[in-house]
BANUTI-773887 format. One line per 5 residues: their letters; for each residue x negated, y, z of C-alpha. Coordinates in pm, whole numbers, plus 50000, padded with zeros to 5 digits. Each point is the difference from the previous one (the first is absolute). Example, Ala and Ser with C-alpha at 12.3 -4.5 7.8 and 13.67 -1.06 7.14 Angstrom:
as	48770:49550:50780  49863:50344:49934
END
This chain:
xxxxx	39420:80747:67141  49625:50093:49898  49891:50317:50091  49686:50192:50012  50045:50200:50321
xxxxx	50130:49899:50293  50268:50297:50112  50017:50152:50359  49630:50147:50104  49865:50008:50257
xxxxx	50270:49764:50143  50002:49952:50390  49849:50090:50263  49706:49725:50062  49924:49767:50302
xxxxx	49815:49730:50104  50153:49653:50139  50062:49874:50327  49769:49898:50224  50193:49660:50112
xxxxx	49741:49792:49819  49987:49639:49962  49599:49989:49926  49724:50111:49847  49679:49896:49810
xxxxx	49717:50069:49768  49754:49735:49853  49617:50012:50136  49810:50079:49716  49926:50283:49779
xxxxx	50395:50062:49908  50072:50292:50185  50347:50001:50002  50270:49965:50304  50366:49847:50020
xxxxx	50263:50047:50260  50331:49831:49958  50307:50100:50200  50397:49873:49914  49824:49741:49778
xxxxx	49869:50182:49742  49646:50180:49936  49975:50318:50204  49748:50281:49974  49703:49852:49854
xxxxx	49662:50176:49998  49684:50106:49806  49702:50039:49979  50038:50045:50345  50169:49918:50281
xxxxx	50136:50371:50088  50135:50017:49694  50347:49812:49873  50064:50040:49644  50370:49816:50003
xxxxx	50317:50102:50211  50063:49635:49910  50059:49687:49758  50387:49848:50028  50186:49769:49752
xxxxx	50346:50031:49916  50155:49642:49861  50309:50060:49732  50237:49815:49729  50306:50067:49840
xxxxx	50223:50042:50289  49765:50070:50266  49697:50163:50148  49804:50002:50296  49697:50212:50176
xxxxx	49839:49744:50211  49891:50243:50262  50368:50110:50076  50115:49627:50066  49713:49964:50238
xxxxx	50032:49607:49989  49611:49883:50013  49765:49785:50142  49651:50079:50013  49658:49721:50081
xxxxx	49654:49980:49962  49803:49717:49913  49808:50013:50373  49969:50273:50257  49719:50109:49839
xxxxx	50106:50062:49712  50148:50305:49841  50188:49905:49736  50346:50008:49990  50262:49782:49827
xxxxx	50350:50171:50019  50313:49835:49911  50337:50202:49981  50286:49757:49972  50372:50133:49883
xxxxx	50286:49770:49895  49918:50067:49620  49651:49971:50020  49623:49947:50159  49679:50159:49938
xxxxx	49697:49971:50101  49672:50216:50050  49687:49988:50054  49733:50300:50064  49635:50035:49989
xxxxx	49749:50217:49876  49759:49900:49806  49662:49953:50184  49743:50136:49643  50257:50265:49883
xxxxx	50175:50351:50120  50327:49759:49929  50290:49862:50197  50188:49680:49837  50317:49897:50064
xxxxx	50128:49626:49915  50376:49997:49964  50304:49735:49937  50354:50014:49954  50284:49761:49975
xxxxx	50331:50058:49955  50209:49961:49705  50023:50253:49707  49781:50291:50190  49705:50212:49929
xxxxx	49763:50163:50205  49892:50370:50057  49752:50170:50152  50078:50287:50163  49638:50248:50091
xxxxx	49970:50310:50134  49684:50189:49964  49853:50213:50261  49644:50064:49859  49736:50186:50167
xxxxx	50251:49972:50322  50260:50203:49873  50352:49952:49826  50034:50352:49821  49797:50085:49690
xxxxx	50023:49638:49856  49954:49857:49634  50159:49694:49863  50040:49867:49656  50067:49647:49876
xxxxx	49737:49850:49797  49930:49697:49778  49766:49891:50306  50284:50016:50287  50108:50287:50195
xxxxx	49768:50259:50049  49939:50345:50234  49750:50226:50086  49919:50363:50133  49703:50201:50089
xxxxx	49703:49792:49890  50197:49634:50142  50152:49752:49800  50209:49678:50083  50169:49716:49755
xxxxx	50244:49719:50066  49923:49725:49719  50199:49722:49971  49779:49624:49900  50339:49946:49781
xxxxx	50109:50349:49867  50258:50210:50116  50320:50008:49767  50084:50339:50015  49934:50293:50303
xxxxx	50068:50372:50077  49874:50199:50223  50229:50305:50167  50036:50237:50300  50092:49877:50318
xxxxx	50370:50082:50079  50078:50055:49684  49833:49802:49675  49811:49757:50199  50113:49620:49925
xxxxx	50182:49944:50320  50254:50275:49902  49991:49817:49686  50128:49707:50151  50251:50163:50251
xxxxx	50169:50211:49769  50010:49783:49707  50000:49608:50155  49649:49947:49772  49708:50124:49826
xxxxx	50105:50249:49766  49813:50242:49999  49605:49975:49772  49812:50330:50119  49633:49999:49873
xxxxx	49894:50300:50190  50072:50204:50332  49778:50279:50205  49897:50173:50131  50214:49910:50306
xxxxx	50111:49727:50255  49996:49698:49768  50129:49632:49946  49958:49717:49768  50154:49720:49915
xxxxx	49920:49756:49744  50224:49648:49914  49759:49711:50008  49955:49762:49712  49989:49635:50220
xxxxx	50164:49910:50328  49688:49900:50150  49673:50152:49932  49683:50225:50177  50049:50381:49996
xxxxx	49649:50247:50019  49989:50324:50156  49694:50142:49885  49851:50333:50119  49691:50219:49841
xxxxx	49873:50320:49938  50140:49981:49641  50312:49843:49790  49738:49775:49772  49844:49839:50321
xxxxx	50344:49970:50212  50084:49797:49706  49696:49816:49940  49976:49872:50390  50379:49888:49977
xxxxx	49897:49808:49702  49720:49873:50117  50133:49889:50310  50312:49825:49790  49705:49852:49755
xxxxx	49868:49818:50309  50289:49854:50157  50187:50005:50322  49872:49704:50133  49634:50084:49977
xxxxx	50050:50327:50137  50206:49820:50308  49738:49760:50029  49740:50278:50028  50178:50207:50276
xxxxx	50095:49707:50254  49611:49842:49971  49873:50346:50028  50255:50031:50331  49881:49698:50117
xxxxx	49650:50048:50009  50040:50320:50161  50222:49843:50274  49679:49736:50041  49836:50354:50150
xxxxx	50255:50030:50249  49887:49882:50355  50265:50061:50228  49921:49825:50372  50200:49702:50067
xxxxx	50223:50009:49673  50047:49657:49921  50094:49922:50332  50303:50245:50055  50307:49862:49915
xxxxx	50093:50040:49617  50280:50251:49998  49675:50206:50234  49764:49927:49762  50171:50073:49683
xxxxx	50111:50321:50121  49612:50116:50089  49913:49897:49661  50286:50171:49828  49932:50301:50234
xxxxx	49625:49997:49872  50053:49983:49619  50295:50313:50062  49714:50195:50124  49752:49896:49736
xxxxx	50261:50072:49753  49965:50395:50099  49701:50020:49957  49846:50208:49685  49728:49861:49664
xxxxx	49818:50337:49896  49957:50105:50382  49925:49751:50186  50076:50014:50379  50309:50229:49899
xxxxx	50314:49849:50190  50347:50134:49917  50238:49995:50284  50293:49823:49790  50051:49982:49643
xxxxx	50360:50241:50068  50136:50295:49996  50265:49945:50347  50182:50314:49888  50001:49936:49648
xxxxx	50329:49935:49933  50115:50317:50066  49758:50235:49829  49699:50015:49748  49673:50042:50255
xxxxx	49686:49888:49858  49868:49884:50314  50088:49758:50245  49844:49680:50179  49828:49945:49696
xxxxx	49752:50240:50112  49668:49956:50199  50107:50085:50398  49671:49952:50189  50134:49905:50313
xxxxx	50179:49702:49829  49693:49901:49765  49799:49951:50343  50302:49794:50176  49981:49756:49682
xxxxx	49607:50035:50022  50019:49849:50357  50260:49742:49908  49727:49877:49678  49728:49986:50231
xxxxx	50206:49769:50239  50003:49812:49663  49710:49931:49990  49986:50247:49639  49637:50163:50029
xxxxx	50025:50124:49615  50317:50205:50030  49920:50163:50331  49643:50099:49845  50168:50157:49746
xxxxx	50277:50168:50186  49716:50160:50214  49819:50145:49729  50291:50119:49861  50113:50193:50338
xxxxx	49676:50148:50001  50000:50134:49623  50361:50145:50078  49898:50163:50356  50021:50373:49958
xxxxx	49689:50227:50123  50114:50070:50303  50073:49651:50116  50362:49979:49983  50207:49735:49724
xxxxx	50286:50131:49746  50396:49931:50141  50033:49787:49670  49776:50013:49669  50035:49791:49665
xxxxx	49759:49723:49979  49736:50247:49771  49997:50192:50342  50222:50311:49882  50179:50120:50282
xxxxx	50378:50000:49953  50174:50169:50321  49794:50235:50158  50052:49973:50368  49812:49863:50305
xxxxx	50059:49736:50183  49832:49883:50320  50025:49635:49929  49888:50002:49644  49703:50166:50167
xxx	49953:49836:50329  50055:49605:49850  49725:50040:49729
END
């Protein structure tokens, strides 16, 4: 059924996900985008900062005539990394009726985060299933399916989920109500073709043309360049763009000098440099020195705050400050200083939290985020 709007505004009432997550990571480079992934699926992702997610999150759901499955919900997955060092994930959620695999990065030149996907099993398609949160808020949200992929935006931000091999159909609907996962449990399948919902609390769907493929989530300040950065990224390829992000990753781990590394045992060693690339992974591209305390909202799940961890809390920023310069990382700690000093207030004391432009979000006092810094 093709329909214009999506029925059942605003639809529910919005969260964020858990904060159980299996990792995190970001490329070094000018790409300033973030990915968490939690349950085996993308989480909250953010931009152009790292206070600011833009996704509640990125799931699949696998489905043929006599069957359909969210992948999240079966919660049978494996997750590895090429090296410790490394932050990029390849997921694999195995069921008796099929396997498929994933692969996240961002990409290191472009506000863009690429997704490399494959499924086997025999007669079955795959969806993608995204919610958007843009800004850092479910409510007020615009979708609408396009010729380019799936695409949202509100207030000024704009996102797009392209597909390198098309998408076969979408909808986009209200969560709880019109959104495709209703679809699916109320009707056993996709049938249901909104082209437009919002404003509200928002979902999209969209049936993918191949079994195997790359997705692009592309982010801007306007539709034309969401879409031209997904495009562009596609245009590239995968593999360049995954080449790109673990050299980049590996010359930046060449900076690391952590005493005595290579001679602690390896399960030691690969936990220091795991350790050190989650902390460089929080750190933000337009501010330098700015240092979230953990790309996740911990109380998320059960209501709509904008804040979170994924806020600036001086007290942490200086603990991870400490733990870089036992690393040996000169640049980052430079940075961070400069960074506590532009944010100090005029009477001495440091914000409870701020975002990473240096807007304070809550508006207490607390000793420690004064007395660390």
């Amino acid at each position: 059924m093709i329909a214009q709007q999506a029925p059942g505004a605003p639809g529910s009432t919005a969260t964020w996900t858990s904060s159980a997550k299996d990792m995190v990571g970001t490329a070094i480079g000018q790409g300033r985008v973030w990915f968490t992934v939690g349950y085996g699926i993308l989480n909250e992702v953010y931009w152009p900062s790292c206070s600011t997610p833009q996704i509640r999150d990125l799931g699949f759901i696998i489905a043929g005539d006599d069957f359909w499955s969210e992948v999240k919900r079966v919660h049978q997955y494996s997750i590895t990394t090429p090296s410790s060092s490394l932050p990029l994930p390849k997921i694999v959620h195995q069921h008796e009726r099929y396997r498929l695999e994933l692969e996240i990065i961002t990409d290191p030149a472009r506000d863009v985060l690429l997704i490399h996907y494959h499924l086997e099993g025999e007669g079955l398609r795959l969806y993608p299933l995204l919610a958007p949160h843009l800004g850092g808020d479910g409510d007020n949200n615009y979708g609408s399916v396009t010729s380019q992929g799936l695409a949202a935006q509100k207030n000024g931000q704009y996102l797009i989920l392209s597909a390198e091999n098309g998408f076969a159909r979408g909808s986009v609907g209200y969560v709880g109500s019109s959104d495709g996962w209703q679809d699916f449990s109320q009707n056993g399948g996709m049938s249901w073709e909104y082209q437009q919902a919002g404003p509200g609390n928002i979902a999209m769907i969209g049936e993918l043309n191949h079994n195997s493929g790359v997705l692009a989530l592309a982010f801007s300040a306007s539709a034309q360049g969401a879409a031209t950065l997904a495009n562009s990224a596609l245009a590239e390829g995968y593999q360049e763009a995954r080449r790109q992000y673990a050299y980049l990753w590996a010359a930046w781990n060449e900076t690391v000098n952590f005493p005595g590394l290579d001679k602690l045992p390896k399960t030691l060693s690969d936990a220091v440099r795991t350790s050190v690339v989650v902390l460089k992974t929080h750190e933000g591209r337009t501010f330098p020195g700015s240092l979230v305390a953990s790309l996740s909202t911990p109380w998320g799940d059960t209501h709509k705050d904008p804040g979170g961890y994924h806020l600036v809390w001086p007290r942490d920023s200086v603990e991870v400050g400490f733990a870089m310069l036992a690393c040996g990382l000169i640049t980052e700690v430079r940075a961070l200083l400069a960074y506590l000093i532009a944010i100090q207030q005029p009477d001495g004391h440091w914000m409870q939290n701020n975002f990473t432009d240096g807007r304070p979000y809550w508006q207490g006092i607390q000793l420690d985020e004064v007395a660390l810094p």
